[in-house]
C-alpha positions as CSV (number, residue, x, y, z in Angstrom):
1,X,-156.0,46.7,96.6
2,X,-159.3,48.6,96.9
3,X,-162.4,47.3,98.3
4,X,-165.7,47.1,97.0
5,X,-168.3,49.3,98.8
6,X,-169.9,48.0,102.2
7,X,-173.5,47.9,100.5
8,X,-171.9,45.6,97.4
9,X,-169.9,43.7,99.6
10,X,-172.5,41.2,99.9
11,X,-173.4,39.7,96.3
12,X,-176.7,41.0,95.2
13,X,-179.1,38.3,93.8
14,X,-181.1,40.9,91.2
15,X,-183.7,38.5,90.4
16,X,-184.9,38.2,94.6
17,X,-184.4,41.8,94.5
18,X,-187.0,42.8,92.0
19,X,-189.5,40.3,93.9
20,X,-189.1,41.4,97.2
21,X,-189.4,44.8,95.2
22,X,-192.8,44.3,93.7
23,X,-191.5,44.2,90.5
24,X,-191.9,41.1,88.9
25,X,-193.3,37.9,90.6
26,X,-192.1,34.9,91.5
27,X,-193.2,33.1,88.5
28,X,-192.2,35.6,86.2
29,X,-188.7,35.0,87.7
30,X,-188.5,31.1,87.3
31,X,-189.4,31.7,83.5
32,X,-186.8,34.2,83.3
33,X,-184.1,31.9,84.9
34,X,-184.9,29.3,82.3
35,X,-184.3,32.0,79.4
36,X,-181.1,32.8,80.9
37,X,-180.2,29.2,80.8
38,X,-181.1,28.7,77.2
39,X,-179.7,32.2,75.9
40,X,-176.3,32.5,78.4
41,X,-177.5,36.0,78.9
42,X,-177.4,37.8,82.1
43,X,-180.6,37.8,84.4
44,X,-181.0,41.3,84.3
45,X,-181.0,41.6,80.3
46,X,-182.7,38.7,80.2
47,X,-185.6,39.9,82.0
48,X,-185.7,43.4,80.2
49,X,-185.6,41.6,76.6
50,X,-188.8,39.8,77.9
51,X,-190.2,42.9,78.7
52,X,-191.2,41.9,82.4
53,X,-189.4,45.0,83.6
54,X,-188.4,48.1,82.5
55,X,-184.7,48.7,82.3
56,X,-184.9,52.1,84.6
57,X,-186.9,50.6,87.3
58,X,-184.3,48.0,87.5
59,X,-181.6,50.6,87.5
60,X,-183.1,52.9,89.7
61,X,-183.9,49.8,92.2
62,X,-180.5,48.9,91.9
63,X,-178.9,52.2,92.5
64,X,-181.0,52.8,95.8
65,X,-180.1,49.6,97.0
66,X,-176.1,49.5,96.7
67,X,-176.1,53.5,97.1
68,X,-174.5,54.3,94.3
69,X,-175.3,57.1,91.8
70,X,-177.1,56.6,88.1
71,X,-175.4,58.3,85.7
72,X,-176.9,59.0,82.4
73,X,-174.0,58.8,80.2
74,X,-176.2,61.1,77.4
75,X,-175.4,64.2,79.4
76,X,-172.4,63.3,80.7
77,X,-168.9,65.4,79.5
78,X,-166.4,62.5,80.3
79,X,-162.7,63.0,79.2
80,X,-161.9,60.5,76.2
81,X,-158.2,59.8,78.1
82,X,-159.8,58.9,81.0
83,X,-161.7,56.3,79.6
84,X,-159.1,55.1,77.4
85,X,-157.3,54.3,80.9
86,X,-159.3,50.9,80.3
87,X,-158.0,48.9,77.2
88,X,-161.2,48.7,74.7
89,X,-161.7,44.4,75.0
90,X,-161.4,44.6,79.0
91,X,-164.2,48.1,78.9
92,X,-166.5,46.3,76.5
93,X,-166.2,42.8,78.4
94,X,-167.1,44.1,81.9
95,X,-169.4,47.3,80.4
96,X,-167.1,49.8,82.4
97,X,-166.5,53.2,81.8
98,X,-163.8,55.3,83.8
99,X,-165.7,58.4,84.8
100,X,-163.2,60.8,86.7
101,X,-159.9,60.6,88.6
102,X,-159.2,62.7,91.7
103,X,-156.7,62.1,94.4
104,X,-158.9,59.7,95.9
105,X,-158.9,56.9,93.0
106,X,-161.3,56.5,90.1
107,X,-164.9,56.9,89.7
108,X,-165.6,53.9,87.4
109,X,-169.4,53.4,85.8
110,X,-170.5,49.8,85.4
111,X,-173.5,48.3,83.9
112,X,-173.3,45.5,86.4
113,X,-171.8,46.7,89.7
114,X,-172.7,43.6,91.3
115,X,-170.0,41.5,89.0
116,X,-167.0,40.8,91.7
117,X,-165.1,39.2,89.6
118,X,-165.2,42.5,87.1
119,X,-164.0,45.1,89.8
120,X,-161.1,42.9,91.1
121,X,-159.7,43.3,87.4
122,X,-160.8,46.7,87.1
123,X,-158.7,47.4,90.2
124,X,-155.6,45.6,88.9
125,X,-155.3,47.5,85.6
126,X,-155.9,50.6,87.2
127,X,-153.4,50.4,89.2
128,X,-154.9,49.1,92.4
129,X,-156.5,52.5,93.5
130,X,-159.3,52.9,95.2
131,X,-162.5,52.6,92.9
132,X,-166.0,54.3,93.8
133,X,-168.7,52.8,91.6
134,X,-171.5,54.4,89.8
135,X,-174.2,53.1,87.7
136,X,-174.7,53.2,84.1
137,X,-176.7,52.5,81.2
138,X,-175.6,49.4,79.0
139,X,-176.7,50.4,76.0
140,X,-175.2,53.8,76.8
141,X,-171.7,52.5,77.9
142,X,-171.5,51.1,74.4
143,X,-172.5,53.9,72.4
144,X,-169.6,55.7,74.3
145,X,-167.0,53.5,73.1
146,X,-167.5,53.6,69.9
147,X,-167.3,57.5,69.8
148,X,-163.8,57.4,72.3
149,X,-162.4,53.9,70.8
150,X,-161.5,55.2,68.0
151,X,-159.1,54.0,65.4
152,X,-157.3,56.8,64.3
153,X,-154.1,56.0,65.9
154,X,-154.2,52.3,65.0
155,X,-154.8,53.7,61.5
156,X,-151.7,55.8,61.3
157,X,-149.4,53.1,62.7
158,X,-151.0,49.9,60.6
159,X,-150.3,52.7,57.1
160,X,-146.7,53.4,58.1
161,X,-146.3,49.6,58.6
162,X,-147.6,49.1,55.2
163,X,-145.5,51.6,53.8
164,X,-142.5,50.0,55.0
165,X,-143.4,47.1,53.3
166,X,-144.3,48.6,50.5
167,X,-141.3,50.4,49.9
168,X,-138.4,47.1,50.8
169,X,-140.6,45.1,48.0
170,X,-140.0,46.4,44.5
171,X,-143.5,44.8,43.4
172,X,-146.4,44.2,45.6
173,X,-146.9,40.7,46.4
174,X,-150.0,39.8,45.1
175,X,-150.5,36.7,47.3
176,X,-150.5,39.2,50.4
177,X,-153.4,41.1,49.3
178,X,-155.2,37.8,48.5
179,X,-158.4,36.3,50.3
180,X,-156.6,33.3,51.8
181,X,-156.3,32.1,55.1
182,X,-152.2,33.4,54.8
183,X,-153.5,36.7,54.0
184,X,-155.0,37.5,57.2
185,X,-151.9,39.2,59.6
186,X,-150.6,41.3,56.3
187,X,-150.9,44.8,57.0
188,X,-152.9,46.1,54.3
189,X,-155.6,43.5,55.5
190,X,-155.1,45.0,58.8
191,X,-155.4,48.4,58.0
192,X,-158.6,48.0,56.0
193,X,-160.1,46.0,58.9
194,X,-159.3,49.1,61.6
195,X,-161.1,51.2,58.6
196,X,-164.0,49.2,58.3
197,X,-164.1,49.0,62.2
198,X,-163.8,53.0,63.0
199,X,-166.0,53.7,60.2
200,X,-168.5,50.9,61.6
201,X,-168.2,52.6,65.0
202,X,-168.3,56.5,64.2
203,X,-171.7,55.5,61.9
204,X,-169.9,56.5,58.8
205,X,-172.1,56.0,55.4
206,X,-169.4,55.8,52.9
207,X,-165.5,55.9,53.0
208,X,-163.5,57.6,50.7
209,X,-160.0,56.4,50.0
210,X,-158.0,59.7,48.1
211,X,-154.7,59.7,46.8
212,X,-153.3,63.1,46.4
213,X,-149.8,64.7,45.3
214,X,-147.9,64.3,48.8
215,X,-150.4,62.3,51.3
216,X,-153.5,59.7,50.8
217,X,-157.0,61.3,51.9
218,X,-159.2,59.1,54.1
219,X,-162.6,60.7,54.8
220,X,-165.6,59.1,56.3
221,X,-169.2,60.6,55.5
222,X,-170.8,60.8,59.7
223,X,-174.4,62.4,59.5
224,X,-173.7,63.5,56.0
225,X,-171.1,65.4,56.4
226,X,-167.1,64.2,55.5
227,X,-164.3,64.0,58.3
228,X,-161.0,63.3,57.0
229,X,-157.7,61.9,58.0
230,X,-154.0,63.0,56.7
231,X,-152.0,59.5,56.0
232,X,-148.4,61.2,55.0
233,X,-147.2,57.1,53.7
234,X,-149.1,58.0,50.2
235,X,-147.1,55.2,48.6
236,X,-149.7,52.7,50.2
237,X,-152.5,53.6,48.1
238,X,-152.2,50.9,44.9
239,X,-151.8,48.1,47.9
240,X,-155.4,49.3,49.6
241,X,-157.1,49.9,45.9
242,X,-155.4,46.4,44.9
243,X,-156.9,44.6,47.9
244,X,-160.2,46.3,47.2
245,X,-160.4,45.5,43.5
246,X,-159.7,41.8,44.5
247,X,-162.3,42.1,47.7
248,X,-165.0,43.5,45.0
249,X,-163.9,40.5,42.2
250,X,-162.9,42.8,40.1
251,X,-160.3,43.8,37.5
252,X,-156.9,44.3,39.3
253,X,-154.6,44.8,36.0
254,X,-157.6,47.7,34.7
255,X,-156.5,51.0,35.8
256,X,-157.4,53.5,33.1
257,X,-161.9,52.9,33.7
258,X,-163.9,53.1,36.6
259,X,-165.5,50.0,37.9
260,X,-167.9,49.0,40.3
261,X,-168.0,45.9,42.5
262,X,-169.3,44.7,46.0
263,X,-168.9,42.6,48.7
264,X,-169.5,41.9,52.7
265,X,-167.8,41.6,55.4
266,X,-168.7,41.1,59.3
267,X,-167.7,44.3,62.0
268,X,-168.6,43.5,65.8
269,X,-171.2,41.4,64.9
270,X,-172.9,43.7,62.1
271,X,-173.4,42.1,59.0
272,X,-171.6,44.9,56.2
273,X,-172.8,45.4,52.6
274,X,-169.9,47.4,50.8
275,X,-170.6,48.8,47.6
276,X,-167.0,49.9,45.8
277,X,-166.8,52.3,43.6
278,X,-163.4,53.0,41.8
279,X,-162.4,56.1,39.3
280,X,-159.1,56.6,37.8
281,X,-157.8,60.2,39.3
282,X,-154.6,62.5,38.4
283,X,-152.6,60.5,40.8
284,X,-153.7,56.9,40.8
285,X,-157.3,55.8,41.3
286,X,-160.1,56.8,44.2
287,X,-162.2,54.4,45.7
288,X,-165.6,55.4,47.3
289,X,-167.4,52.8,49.7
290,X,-170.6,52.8,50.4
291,X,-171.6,51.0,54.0
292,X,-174.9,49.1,53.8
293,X,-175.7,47.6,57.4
294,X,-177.8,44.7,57.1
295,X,-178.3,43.5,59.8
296,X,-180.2,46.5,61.3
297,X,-181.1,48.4,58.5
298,X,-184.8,47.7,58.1
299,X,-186.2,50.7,59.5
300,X,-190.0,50.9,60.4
301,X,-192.0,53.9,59.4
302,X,-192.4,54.7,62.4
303,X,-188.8,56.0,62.9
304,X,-188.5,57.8,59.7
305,X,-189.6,60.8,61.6
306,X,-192.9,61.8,59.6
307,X,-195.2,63.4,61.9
308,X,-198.1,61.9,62.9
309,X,-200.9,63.1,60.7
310,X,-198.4,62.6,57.7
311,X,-197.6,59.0,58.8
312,X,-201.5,57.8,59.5
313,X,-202.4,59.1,55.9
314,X,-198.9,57.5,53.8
315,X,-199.9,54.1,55.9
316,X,-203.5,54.2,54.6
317,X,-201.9,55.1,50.6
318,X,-199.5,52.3,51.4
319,X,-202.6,49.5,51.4
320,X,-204.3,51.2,48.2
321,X,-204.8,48.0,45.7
322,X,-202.9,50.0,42.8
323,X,-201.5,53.6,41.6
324,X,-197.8,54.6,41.9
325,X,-196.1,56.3,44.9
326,X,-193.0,59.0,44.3
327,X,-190.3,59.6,46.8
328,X,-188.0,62.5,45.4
329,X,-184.7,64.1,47.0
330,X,-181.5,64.1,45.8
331,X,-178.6,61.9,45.8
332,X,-178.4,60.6,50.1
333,X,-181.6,62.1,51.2
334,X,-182.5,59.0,52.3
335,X,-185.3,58.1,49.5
336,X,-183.8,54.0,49.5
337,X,-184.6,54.2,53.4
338,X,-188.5,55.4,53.0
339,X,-189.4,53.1,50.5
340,X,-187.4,50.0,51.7
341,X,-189.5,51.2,55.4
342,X,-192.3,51.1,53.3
343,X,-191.8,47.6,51.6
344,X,-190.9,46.5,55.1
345,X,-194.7,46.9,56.1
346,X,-196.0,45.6,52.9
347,X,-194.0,42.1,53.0
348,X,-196.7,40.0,53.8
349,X,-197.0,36.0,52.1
350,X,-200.0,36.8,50.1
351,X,-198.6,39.8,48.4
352,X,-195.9,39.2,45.3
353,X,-193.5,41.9,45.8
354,X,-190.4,42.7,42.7
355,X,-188.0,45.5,43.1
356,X,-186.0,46.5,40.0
357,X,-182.8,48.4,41.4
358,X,-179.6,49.9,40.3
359,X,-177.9,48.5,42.2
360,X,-180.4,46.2,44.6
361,X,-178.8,47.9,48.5
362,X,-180.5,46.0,50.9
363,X,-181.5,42.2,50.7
364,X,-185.3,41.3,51.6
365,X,-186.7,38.3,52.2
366,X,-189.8,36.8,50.5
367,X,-189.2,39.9,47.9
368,X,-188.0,39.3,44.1
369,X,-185.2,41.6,43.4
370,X,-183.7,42.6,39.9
371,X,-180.2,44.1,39.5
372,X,-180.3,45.8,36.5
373,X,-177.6,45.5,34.0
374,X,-177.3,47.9,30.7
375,X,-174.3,45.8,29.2
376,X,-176.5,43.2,28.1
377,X,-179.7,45.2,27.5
378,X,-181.1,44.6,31.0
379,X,-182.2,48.4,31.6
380,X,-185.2,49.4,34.3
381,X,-187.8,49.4,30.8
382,X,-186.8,45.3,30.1
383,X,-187.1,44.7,33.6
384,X,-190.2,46.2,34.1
385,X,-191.6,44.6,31.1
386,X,-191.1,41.3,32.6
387,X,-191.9,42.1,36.1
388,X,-195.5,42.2,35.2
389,X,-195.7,39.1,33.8
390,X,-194.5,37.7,37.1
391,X,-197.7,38.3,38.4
392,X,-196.7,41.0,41.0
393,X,-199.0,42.7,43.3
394,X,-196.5,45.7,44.7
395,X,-193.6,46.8,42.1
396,X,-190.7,48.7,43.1
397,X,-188.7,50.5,40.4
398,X,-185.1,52.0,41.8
399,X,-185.3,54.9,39.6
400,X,-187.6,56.7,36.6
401,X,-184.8,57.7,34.3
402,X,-186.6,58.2,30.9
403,X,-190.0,58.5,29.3
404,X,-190.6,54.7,28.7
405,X,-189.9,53.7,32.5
406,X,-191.7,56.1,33.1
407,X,-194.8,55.3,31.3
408,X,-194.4,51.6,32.0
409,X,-195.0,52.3,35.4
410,X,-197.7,54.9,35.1
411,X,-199.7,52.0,33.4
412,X,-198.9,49.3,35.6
413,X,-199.9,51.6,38.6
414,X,-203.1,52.0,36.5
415,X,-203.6,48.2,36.0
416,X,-203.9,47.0,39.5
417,X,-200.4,47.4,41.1
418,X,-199.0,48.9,43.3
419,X,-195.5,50.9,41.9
420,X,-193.4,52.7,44.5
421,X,-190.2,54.7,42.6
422,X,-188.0,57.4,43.1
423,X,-187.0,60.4,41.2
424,X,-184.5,62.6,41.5
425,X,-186.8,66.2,42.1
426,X,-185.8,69.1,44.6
427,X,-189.3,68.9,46.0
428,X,-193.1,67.4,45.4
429,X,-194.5,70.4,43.5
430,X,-191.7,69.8,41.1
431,X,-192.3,66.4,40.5
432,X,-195.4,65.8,38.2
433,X,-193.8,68.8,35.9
434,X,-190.6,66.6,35.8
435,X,-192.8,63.5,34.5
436,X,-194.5,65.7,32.0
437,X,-191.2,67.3,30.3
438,X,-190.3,63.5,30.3
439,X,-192.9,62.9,28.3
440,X,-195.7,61.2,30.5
441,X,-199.0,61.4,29.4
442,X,-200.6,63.8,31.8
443,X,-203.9,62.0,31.7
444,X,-201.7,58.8,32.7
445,X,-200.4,60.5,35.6
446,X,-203.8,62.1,36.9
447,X,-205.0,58.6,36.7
448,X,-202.7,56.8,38.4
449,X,-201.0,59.3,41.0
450,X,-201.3,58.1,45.1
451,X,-198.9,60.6,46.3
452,X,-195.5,62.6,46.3
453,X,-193.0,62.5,48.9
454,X,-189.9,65.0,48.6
455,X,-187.6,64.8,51.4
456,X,-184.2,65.4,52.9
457,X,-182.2,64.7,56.1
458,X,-181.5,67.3,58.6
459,X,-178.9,66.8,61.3
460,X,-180.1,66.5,65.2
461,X,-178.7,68.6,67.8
462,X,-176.3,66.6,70.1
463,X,-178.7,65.2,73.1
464,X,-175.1,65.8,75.5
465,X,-174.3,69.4,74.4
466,X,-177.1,70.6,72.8
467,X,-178.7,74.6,74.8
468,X,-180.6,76.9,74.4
469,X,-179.7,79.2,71.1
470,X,-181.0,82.7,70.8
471,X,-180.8,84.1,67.5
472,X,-178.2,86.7,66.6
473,X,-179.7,89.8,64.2
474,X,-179.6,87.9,61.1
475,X,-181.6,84.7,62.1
476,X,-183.8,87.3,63.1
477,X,-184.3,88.8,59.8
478,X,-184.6,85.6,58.7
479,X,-187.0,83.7,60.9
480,X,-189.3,87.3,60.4
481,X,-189.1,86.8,56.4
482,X,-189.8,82.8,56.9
483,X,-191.9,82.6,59.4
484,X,-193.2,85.8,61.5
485,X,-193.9,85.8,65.1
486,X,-192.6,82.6,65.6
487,X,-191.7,81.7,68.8
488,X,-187.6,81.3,69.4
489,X,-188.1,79.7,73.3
490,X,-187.5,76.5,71.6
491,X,-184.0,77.5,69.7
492,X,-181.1,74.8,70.7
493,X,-177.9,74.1,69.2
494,X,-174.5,72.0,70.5
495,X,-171.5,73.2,72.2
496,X,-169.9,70.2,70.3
497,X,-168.7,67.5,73.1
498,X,-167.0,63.9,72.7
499,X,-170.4,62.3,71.9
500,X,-170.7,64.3,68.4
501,X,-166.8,64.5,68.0
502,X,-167.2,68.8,68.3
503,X,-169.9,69.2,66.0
504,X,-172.8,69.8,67.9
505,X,-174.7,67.2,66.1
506,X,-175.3,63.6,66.5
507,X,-177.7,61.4,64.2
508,X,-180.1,62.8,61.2
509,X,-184.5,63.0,61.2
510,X,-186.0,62.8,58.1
511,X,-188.0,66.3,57.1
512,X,-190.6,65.6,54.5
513,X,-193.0,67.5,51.9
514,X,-196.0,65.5,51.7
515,X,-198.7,65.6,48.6
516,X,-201.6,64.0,47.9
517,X,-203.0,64.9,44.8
518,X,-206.8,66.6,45.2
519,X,-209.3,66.6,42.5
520,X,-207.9,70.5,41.6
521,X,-204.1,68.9,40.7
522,X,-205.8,66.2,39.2
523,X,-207.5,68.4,36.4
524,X,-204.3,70.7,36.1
525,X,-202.5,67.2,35.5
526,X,-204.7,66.4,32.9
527,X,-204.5,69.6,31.3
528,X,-200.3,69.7,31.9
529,X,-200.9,73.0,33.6
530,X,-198.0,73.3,35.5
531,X,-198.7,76.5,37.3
532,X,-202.5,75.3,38.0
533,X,-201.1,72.1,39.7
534,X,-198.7,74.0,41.9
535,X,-201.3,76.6,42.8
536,X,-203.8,73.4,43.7
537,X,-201.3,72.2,45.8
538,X,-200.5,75.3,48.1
539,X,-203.7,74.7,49.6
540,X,-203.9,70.1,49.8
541,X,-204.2,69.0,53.5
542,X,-200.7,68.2,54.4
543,X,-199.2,69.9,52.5
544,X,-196.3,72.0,54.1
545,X,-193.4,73.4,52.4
546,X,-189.7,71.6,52.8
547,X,-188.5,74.9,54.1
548,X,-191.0,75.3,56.4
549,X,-190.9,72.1,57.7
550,X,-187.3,72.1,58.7
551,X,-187.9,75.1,60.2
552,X,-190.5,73.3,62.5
553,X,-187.3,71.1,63.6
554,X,-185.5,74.2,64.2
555,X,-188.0,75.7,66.3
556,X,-188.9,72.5,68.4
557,X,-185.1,72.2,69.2
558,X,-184.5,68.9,67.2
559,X,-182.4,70.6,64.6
560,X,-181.0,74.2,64.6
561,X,-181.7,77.3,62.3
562,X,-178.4,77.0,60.3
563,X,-179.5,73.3,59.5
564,X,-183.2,74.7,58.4
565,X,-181.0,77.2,56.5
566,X,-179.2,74.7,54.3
567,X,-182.4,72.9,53.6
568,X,-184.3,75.6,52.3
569,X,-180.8,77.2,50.4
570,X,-180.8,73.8,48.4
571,X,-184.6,74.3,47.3
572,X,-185.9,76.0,44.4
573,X,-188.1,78.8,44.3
574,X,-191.2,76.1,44.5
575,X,-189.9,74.6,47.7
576,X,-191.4,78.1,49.3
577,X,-194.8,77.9,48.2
């Protein structure tokens, strides 16, 4: 059996450490102690939740002191079999990573080096080689397993041992794919839980279940772009879309009509809204998921990635007493995420907040939220109408679909509220001409507009892989026509490494086109000169194309010029002014 290093053969008491250190003091250390009582946390988390130290200085005091090397797992290119030498419950338990093998053992990367107990079993399931110990990140460590841990084998084996099932049973036995308690070990329950987990862990937005002529399709939506696995047992598809139906409380026996439904479900800890979505299809019926985390998904603006200017002035529109703010995009530009970001920093007890949605997404406290329903006459028009007798100080509205929505909310904007909406618009300049051909009275809309929004998400460069990119001849021609003498030093793109799964990306930014209507626009508005409002609004502070301002990603390194190429490719003519 291995032995532990002669600097961590002695057990390190962290908390005397980072007094004798000048760290923390004395007193900030008995407090801590009684924390980690009441919590059953670990000192050294303990004391970085209270903020009394910062979690580098820890690490870097702890790395000097047993000798060991920090490794930033961000940059690191470690083999996914490797790391899979540790079975996932035993690496999450102790926060241990297996780094690299050579002929002298294993170098193993632990968030808490100092736990004995930990490398003893570490040692035993690999094999009782010699382990060298680095340091690593926490946080890190278990951003890495859920990019290796994957579930696509699990996947593959859990649908072939449905399809065996499936095929010795002449009929699918209903009580199988039930909610009970004797339910819970049948392997279509166990399949869709290794979905739900892998999707859960890869960040996947929706889940797409596909039955085709010889296989079923499963694709996951990561950063906005689908990845698909091949399941060859096709035959298992009406068990998965049967479960689902009955998950979602709805019809099982109707086939022939799409239907929507949703419930929620707990992954790791992460509480799950799942939105199903189902649509009969030439060979059986497709089911589309959309993933809803709610336990983390309240953003603040802060992290929507407006830049700074842009932010200070949307906070300050935010706390206007009335007048209606648009967010535009398409479909997944991530319009929901602005505005519930901006109801987030409006939710206060003295305001009276309503949101009328189709359907609601995320679930806010202290806020009134509508669902609408058209079956029994329950559209976004009746809902408003009602809304303001509620006596609401801030209105949100999901969606302006028609003229009388949209009027509705023009003149409660003008009658002191507060209306934030959407509307689907390729970019701001667009937008008031959209409202007009709707039939919104223009002198409604000069009156009443705070500001436009149009945005999209563009996909970040991998932090592990991402380099220096110098453009070939025809990002060249390109950056001249978009943007000439602009500086390239900045150009990165990814290699494509474990972390991103080869893509070279990992995580999306926000890239907005900001508006705020000056007196110019106004008096176009009121005169529903289109051309006059979009020639005003070439020259309003802010202002700055949605082309143009992914390029600014582009050129900063964040995102890379094919990525400021699809933005602007998806724009109207407008979108260059």
């Amino acid at each position: 059996m291995s032995t532990l290093p002669s600097a961590a053969v002695k057990k390190i008491r962290i908390g005397d450490l980072l007094v004798e250190n000048g760290l923390i003091t004395a007193e900030q250390l008995q407090h801590a102690l009684s924390e980690q009582r009441k919590l059953g946390s670990k000192l050294g988390r303990t004391l970085i939740d209270l903020g009394m130290v910062s979690e580098n200085d820890m690490l870097q005091l702890l790395s000097r002191q047993l000798a060991i090397p920090l490794i930033d797992l961000r940059s690191y290119r470690f083999e996914p079999s490797l790391v899979r030498k540790l079975p996932e419950t035993l690496a999450r338990r102790f926060r241990s990573i297996v780094l690299k093998e050579d002929a002298g053992g294993f170098v193993v990367g632990m968030a808490d080096p100092t736990d004995l107990f930990a490398y003893d079993e570490l040692a035993r399931v690999l094999g009782g080689k010699e382990i060298r110990l680095a340091l690593v990140r926490e946080d890190d460590v278990l951003r890495t397993f859920d990019t290796v841990y994957r579930r696509t084998e699990e996947i593959s084996s859990l649908a072939q041992e449905l399809s065996e099932e499936v095929s010795n049973d002449a009929a699918l036995d209903v009580s199988q794919l039930g909610l009970g308690e004797d339910a819970a070990d049948a392997p279509v329950v166990k399949l869709l839980q290794s979905l739900f987990v892998d999707a859960v862990q890869a960040g996947a937005s929706d889940i797409h279940i596909e039955p085709d002529t010889d296989c079923l399709r499963l694709r996951q939506r990561v950063d906005g772009v689908l990845n698909e696995q091949i399941i060859r047992e096709r035959q298992i598809a009406s068990a998965l879309v049967l479960r689902l139906k009955l998950m979602a409380g709805l019809n099982i026996s109707e086939k022939r009509m799409p239907q929507d439904g949703r419930f929620q479900i707990n992954v790791r800890g992460k509480a799950i809204d799942v939105r199903v979505s189902t649509m009969p299809v030439q060979h059986g019926e497709s089911v589309v998921m959309r993933l809803l985390d709610q336990s983390g998904a309240m953003l603040d603006l802060e992290h929507l990635g407006m830049p700074a200017p842009m932010l200070a002035r949307f906070r300050n529109i935010l706390h206007s007493p009335s007048g209606i703010i648009l967010v535009t995009g398409p479909t997944g530009s991530g319009k929901t995420t602005s505005l519930y970001a901006a109801l987030n920093s409006l939710n206060q007890p003295e305001k009276k907040i309503i949101t009328v949605e189709d359907p609601v997404e995320y679930r806010l406290p202290r806020i009134s939220q509508v669902q609408v329903n058209t079956k029994i006459g329950l559209d976004f028009a009746a809902v408003l109408r009602s809304a303001l007798r509620q006596d609401p100080d801030i209105i949100l509205v999901g969606e302006m679909r028609d003229q009388e929505t949209a009027e509705i909310g023009l003149r409660a904007a003008m009658t002191g509220h507060l209306v934030l909406s959407t509307l689907h618009t390729n970019d701001a300049v667009g937008t008031a001409d959209r409202l007009l051909d709707m039939g919104a009275p223009g002198y409604l809309l000069a009156a009443s507009l705070r500001v436009i929004i149009a945005q999209r998400l563009i996909r970040r460069v991998c932090e592990s892989c991402g380099e220096r990119h110098l453009p070939d001849a025809n990002d060249q021609a390109w950056l001249a026509e978009m943007r000439p003498g602009a500086d390239v030093d900045g150009l990165r793109r990814g290699r494509g490494c474990q972390h991103c799964n080869g893509t070279g990306y990992r995580g999306r930014i926000g890239v907005y086109e900001y508006l705020e209507p000056t007196l110019d626009m106004l008096n176009a508005l009121r005169r529903g000169q289109h051309d006059g409002f979009v020639h005003a609004a070439s020259r309003a502070p802010l202002y700055r194309s949605l082309s143009q301002a992914a390029l600014d990603y582009a050129l900063d390194g964040r995102s890379t010029l094919e990525e400021a190429k699809r933005i602007g490719g998806e724009l109207s003519p407008s979108g260059a002014v």
